[in-house]
C-alpha positions in Angstrom: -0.6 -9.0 153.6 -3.8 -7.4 153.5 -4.8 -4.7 155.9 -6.9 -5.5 159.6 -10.3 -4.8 160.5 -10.2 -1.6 161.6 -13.1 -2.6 164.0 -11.5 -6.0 164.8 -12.2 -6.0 168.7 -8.8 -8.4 168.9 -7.3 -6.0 167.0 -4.2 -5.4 168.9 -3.1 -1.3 169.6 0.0 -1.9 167.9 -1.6 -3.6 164.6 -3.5 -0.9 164.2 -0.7 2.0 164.5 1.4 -0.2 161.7 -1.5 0.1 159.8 -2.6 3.4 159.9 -0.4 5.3 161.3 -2.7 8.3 160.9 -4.8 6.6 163.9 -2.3 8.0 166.4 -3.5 12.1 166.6 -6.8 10.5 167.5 -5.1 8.9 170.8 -2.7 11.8 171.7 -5.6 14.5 170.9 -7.3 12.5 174.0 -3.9 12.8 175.8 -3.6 8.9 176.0 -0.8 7.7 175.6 -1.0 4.2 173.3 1.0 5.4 170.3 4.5 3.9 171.9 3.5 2.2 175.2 5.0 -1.0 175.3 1.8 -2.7 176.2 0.1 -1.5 173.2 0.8 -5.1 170.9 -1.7 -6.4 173.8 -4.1 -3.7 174.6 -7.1 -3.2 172.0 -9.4 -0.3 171.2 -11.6 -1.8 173.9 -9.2 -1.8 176.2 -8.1 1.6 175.6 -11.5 3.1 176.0 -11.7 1.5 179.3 -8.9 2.5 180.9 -9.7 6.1 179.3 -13.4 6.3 180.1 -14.0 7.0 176.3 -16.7 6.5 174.8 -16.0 3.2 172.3 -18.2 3.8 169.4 -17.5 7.4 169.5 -13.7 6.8 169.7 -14.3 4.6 166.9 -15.9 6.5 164.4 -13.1 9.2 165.4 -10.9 6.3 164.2 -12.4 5.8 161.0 -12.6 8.8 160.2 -8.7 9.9 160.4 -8.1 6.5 158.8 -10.4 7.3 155.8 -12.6 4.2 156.1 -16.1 4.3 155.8 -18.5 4.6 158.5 -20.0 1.7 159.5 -22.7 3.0 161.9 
């Protein structure tokens, strides 16, 4: 099965810790707490960010960048 769109906006939390693990420091260094919350297989980056006040194309070029995909910006 091939890998997800990173920048997917459906791209549920949960996908995107099975497929890059790596992803998760970028959430704890935040102190949020995604990696392991059971609502993570329905919450998205966009969701995150929300509840977080992050900025989303910020968080998501920290994203790409611990999951060693090119920047898209």
């Amino acid at each position: 099965m091939p890998r997800p769109d990173i920048d997917d906006p459906d791209l549920p939390l949960a996908d995107l810790f099975h497929a890059w693990p790596e992803a998760a420091p970028v959430f704890l260094e935040k102190r949020m707490l995604c990696p392991g919350c059971p609502i993570a297989p329905f919450h998205t980056v966009i969701d995150a960010c929300a509840e977080y006040r992050l900025d989303e194309q910020d968080f998501r070029k920290e994203l790409r960048r611990a999951a060693g995909s090119p920047e898209t910006d």
